[in-house]
KEKE-985064 format. One record per residue (C-alpha): x, y, z; residue in three letters. Coordinates in Angstrom, 2 decimals, m for minus. Layout:
N
SITE | X | Y | Z | ala;
...
***
This chain:
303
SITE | 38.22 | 81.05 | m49.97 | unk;
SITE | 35.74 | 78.22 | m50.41 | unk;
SITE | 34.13 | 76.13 | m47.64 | unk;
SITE | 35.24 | 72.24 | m47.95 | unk;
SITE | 32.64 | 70.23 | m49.07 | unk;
SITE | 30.99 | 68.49 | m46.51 | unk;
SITE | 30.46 | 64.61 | m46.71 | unk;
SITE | 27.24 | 63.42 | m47.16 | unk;
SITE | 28.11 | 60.85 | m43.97 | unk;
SITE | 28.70 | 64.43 | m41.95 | unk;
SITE | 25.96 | 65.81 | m42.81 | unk;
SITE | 23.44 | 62.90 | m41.97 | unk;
SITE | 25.45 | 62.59 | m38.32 | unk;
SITE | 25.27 | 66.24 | m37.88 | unk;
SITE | 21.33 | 66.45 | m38.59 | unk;
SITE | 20.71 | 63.15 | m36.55 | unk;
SITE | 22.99 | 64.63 | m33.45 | unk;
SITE | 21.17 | 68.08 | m33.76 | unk;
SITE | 17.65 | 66.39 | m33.56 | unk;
SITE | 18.34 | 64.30 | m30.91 | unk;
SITE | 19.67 | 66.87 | m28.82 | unk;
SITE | 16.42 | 69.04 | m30.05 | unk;
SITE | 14.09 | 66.28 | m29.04 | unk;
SITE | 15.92 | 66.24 | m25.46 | unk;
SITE | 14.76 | 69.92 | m25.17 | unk;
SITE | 11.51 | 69.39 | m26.26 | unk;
SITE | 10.92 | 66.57 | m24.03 | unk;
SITE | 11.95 | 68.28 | m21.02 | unk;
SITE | 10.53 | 71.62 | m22.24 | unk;
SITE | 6.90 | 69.77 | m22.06 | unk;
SITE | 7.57 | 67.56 | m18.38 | unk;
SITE | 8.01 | 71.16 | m17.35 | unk;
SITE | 5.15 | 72.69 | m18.84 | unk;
SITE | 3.06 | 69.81 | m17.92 | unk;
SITE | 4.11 | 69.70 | m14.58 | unk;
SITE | 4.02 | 73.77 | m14.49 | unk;
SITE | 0.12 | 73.83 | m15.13 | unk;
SITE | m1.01 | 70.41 | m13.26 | unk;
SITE | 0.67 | 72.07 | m10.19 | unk;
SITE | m1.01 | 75.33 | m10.59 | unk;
SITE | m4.46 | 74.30 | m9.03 | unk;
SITE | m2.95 | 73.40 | m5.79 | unk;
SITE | m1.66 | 76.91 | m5.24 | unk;
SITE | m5.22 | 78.15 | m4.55 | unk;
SITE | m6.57 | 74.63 | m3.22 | unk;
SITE | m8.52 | 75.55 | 0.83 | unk;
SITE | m6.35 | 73.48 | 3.26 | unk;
SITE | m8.97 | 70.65 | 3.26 | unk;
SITE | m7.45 | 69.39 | m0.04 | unk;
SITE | m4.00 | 69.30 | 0.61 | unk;
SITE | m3.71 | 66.34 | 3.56 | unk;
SITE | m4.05 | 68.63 | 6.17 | unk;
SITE | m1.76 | 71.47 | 5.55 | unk;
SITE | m2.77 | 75.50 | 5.47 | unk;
SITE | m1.12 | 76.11 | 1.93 | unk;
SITE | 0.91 | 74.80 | m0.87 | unk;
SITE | 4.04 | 76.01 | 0.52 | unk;
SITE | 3.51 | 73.42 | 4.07 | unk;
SITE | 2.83 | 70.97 | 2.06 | unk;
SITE | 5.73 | 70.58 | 0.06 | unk;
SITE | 8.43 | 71.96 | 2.63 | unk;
SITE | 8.15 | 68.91 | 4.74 | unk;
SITE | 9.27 | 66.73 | 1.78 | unk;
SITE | 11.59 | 68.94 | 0.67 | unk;
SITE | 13.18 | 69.16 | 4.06 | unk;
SITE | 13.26 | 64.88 | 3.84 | unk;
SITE | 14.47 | 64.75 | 0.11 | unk;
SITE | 17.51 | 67.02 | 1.21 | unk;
SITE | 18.28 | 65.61 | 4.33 | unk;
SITE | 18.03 | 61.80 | 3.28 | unk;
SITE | 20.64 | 62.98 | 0.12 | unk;
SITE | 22.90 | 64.71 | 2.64 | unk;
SITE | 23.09 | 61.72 | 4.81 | unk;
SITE | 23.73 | 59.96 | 1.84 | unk;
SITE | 26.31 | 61.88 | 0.11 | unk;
SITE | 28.27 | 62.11 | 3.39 | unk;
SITE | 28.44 | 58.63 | 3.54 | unk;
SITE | 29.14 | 57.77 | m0.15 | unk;
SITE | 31.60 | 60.23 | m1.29 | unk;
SITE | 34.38 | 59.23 | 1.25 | unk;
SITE | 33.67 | 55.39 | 0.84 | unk;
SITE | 33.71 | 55.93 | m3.24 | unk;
SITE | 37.24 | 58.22 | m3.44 | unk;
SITE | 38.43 | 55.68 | m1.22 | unk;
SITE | 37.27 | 52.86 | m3.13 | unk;
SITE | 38.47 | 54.53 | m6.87 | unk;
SITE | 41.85 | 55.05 | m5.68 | unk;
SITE | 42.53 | 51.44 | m3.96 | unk;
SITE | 41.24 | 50.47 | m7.41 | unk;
SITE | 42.75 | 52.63 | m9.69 | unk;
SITE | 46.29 | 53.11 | m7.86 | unk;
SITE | 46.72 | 50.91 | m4.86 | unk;
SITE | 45.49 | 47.26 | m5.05 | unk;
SITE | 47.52 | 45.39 | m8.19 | unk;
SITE | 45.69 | 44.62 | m11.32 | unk;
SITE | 44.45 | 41.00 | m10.17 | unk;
SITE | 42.31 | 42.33 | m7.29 | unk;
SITE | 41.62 | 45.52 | m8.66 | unk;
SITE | 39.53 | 44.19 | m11.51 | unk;
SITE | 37.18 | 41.68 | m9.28 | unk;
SITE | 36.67 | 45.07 | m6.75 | unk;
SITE | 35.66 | 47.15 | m10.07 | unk;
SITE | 33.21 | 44.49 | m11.42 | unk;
SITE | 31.58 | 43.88 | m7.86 | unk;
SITE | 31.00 | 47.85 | m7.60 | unk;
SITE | 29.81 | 47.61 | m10.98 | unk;
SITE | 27.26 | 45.52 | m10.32 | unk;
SITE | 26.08 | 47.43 | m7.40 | unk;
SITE | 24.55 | 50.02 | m9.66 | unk;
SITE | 22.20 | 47.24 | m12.08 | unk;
SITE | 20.79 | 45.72 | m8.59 | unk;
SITE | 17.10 | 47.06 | m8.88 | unk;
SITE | 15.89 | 49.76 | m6.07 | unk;
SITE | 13.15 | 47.71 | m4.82 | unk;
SITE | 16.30 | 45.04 | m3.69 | unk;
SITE | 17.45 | 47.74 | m2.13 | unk;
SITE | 14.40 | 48.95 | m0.42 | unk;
SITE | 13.76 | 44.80 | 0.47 | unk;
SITE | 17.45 | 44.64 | 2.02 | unk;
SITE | 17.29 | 47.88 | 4.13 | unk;
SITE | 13.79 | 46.76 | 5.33 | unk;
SITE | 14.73 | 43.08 | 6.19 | unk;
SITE | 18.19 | 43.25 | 7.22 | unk;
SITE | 20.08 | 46.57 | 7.56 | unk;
SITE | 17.43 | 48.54 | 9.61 | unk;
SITE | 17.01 | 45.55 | 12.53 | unk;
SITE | 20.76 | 45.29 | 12.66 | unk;
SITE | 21.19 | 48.83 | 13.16 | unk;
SITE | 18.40 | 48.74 | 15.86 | unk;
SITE | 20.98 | 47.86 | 18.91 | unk;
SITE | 23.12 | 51.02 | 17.38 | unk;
SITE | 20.45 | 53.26 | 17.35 | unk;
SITE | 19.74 | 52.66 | 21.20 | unk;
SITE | 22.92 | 52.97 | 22.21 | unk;
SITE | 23.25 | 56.02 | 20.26 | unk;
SITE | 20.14 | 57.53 | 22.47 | unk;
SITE | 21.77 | 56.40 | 25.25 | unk;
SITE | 24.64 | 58.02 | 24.99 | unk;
SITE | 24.54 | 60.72 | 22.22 | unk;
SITE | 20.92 | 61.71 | 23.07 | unk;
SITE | 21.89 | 65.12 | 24.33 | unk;
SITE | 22.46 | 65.94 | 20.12 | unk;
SITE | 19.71 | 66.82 | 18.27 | unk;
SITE | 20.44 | 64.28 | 15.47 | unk;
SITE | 20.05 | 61.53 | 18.15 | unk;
SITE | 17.67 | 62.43 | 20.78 | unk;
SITE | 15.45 | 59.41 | 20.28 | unk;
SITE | 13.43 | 57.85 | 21.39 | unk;
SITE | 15.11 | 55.18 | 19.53 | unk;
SITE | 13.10 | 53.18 | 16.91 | unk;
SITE | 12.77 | 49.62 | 17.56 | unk;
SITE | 11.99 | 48.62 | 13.54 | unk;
SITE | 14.97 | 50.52 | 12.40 | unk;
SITE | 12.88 | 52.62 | 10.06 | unk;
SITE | 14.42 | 55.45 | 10.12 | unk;
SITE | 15.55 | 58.67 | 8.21 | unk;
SITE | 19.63 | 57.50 | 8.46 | unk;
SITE | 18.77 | 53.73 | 7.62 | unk;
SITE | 17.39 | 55.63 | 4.49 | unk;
SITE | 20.41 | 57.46 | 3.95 | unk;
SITE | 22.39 | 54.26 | 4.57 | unk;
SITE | 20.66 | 52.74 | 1.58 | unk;
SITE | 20.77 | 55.88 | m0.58 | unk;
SITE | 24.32 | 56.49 | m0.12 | unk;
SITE | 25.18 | 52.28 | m0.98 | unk;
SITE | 23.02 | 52.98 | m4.13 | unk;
SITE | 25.14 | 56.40 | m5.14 | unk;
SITE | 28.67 | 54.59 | m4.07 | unk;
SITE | 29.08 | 52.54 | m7.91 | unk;
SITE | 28.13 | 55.84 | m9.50 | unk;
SITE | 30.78 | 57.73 | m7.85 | unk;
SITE | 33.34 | 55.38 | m7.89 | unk;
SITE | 32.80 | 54.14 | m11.65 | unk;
SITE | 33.29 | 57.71 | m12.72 | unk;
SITE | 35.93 | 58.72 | m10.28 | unk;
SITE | 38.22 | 55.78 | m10.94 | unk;
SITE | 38.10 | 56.73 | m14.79 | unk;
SITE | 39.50 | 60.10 | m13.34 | unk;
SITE | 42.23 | 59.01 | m11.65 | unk;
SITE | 43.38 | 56.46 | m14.30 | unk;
SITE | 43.63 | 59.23 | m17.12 | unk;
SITE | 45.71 | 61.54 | m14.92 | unk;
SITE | 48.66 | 61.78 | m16.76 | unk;
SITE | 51.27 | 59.18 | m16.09 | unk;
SITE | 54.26 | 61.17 | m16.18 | unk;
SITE | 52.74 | 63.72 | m13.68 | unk;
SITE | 52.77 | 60.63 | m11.18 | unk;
SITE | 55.73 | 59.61 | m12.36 | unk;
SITE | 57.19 | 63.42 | m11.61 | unk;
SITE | 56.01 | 63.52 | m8.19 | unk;
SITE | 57.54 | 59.90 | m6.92 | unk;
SITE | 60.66 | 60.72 | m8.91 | unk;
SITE | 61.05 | 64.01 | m6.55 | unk;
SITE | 60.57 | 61.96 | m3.16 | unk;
SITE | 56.98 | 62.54 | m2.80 | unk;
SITE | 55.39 | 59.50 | m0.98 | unk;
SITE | 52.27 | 57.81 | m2.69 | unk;
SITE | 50.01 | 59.60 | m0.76 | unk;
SITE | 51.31 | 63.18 | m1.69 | unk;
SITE | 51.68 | 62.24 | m5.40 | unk;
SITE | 47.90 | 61.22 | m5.40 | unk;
SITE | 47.23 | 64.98 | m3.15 | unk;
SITE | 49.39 | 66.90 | m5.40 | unk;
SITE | 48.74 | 65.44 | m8.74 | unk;
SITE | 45.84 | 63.14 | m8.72 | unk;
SITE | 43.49 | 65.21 | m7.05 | unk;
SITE | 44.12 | 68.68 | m8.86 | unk;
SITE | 43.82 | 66.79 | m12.32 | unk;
SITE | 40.20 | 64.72 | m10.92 | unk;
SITE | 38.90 | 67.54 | m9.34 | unk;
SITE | 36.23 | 68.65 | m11.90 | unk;
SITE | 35.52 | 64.95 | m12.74 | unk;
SITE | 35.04 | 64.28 | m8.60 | unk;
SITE | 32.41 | 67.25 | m8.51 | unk;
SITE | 30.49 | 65.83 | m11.41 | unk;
SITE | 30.21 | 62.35 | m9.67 | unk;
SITE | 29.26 | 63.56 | m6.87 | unk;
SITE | 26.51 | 65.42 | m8.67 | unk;
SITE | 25.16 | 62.41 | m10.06 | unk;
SITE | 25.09 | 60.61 | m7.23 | unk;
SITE | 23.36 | 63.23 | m5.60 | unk;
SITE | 20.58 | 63.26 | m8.44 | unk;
SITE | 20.33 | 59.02 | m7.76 | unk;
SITE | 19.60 | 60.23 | m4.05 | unk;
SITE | 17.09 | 63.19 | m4.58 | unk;
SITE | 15.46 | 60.83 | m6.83 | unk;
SITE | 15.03 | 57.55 | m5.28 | unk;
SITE | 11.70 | 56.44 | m4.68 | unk;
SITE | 11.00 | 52.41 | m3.92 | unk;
SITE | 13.98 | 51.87 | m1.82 | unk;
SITE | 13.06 | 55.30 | 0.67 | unk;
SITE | 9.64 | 54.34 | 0.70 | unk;
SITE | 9.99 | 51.08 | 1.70 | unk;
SITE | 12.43 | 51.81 | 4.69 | unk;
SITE | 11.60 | 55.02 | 5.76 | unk;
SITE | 8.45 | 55.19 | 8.22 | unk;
SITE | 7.33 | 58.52 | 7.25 | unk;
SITE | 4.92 | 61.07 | 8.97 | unk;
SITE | 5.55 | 63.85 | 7.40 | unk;
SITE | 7.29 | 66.66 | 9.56 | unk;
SITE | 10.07 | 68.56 | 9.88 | unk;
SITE | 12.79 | 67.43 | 12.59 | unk;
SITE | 16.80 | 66.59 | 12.54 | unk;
SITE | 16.32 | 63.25 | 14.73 | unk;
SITE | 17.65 | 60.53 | 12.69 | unk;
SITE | 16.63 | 57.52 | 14.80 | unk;
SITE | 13.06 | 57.71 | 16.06 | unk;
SITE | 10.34 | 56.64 | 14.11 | unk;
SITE | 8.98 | 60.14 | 13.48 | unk;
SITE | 10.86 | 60.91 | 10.35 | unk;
SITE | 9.93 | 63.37 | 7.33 | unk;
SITE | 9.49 | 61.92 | 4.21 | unk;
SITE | 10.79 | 62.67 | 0.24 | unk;
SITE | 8.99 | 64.17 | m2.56 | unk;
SITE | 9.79 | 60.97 | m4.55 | unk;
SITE | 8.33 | 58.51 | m2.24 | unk;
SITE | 5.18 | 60.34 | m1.41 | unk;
SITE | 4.34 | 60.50 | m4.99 | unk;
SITE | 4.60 | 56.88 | m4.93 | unk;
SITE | 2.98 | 55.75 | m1.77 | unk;
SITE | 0.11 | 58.80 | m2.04 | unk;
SITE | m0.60 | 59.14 | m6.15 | unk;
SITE | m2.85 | 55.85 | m6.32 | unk;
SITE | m5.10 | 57.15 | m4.12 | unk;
SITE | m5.08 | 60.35 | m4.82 | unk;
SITE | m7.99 | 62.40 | m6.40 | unk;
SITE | m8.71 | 65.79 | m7.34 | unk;
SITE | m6.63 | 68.86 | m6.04 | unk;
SITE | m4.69 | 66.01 | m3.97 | unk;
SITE | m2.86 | 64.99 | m7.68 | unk;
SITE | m2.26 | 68.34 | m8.14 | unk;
SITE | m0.52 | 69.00 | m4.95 | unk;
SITE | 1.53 | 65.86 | m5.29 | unk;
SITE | 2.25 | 67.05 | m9.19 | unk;
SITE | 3.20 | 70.53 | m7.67 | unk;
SITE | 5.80 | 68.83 | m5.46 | unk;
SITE | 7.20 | 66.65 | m8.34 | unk;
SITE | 7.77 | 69.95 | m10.07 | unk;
SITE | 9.93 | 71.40 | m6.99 | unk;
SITE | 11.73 | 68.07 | m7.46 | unk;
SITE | 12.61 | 68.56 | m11.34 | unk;
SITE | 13.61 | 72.36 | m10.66 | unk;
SITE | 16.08 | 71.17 | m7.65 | unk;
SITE | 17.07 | 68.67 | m9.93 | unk;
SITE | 17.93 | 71.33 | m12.57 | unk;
SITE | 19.69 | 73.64 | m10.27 | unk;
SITE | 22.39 | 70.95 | m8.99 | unk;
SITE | 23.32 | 70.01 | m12.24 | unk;
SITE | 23.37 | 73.46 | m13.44 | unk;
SITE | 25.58 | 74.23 | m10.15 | unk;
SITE | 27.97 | 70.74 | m11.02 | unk;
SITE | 27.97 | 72.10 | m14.90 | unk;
SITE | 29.14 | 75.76 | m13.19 | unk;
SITE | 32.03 | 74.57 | m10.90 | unk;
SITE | 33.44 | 71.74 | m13.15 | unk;
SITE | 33.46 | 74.95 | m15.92 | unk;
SITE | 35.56 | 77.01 | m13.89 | unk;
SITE | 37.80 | 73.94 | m12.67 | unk;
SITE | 38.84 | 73.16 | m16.03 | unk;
SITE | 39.28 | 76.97 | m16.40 | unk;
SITE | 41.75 | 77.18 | m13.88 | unk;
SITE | 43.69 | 74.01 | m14.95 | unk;
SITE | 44.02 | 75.40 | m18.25 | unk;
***
């Protein structure tokens, strides 16, 4: 049997959507190549060249260890607050109030970084001062709070603060599009068989968003890992490796100390920093690869 003829409108679209999504691959294809051989240098470079450190590997690990525990705080913070958020919108607070709510969090996500970084710096981090000593007064005996308390409020969880208010539209934008497209008669189902509101939203609304939740929360973890102005400007970084979240001894990111250390850098210090961008791009790659893998096998087992 014959193929169909193909329009000639099909065809265009089809060569257009096919080089685009080429010109995606080639464009990453080269940041990583780039990145891959600008980063090579440092792996050799004598500990002289590197701020400090013995090797490549203590260099970056400190900044990893920042970037991953500035997102955690983050995403610990943002993904209750956004669920919570998306379903007051979405299925508890009528249509009147629920539309103002949407276009405030809206919003949230077009306010530049540097705002961000000039609000945690000026406002959040002093208020949170008088928290942070009473938390090393009486928490102190945990790792996460054994002070001594910073009096500036530059710290690693006023970061995390920040981060996770800059990830909470992202999340809740995409997770109250979830929960409004669950199907209504599946809600309807549930409240027609006695469940309360609460255990229609647990029994329907939550099965049916679940692959949609993990993908928000995988973006909004990528807006963390990759934050630089807004970290750099309210984190007071010196570069080691602890859990205290209050003092002023805090590690710092990958992104920011590109930022704050690339202007002045020269020679095998570019390359180091270069080297650490490129362990940013491959984490970067892995937890979307991970969100692609578990959102997959959702919609596999909803099917």
């Amino acid at each position: 049997m014959p193929k169909p003829r193909q329009r000639r409108g099909d065809l265009v679209f089809s060569g257009v959507a096919r080089a685009a999504g080429l010109v995606i691959m080639l464009a990453l294809a080269g940041v990583a190549v780039f990145l891959t051989l600008e980063g090579l240098p440092a792996i050799d470079a004598p500990p002289g060249k590197l701020g400090g450190a013995d090797n490549i590997a203590a260099f970056i690990w400190p900044l990893l260890f920042g970037t991953l525990l500035a997102a955690l705080i983050a995403l610990l913070i943002a993904t209750p607050l956004s669920l919570g958020v998306a379903l007051v919108i979405s299925l508890y607070a009528p249509r009147s109030l629920s539309r103002p709510i949407g276009y405030v969090i809206d919003l949230l996500a077009a306010v530049p970084s540097v705002v961000y970084g000039l609000w945690g710096i000026a406002f959040l981090g002093p208020q949170l001062v008088p928290a942070y000593i009473w938390l090393d007064q009486n928490m102190g005996w945990l790792p996460f709070f054994a002070g001594p308390a910073s009096t500036t409020g530059k710290t690693i969880l006023t970061a995390g603060i920040v981060l996770a208010i800059m990830a909470l539209p992202i999340i809740t934008a995409i997770t109250r599009e979830i929960f409004a497209q669950t199907p209504t008669l599946q809600k309807e189902a549930a409240l027609a068989l006695g469940a309360t509101r609460w255990e229609m939203i647990r029994l329907s609304v939550f099965p049916y968003a679940r692959s949609g939740i993990v993908s928000a929360i995988m973006l909004g973890l990528g807006r963390a890992l990759g934050e630089t102005m807004a970290v750099a400007m309210v984190l007071s970084a010196s570069g080691v490796v602890t859990f205290n979240l209050i003092s002023n001894v805090n590690p710092s990111t990958i992104a920011a100390n590109i930022a704050l250390q690339f202007p002045e850098a020269t020679g095998l210090g570019v390359n180091a920093l270069i080297a650490s961008g490129l362990v940013l791009f491959v984490i970067t790659f892995a937890v979307n690869f991970t969100a692609r893998a578990i959102v997959a096998r959702s919609e596999k087992r909803l099917r």
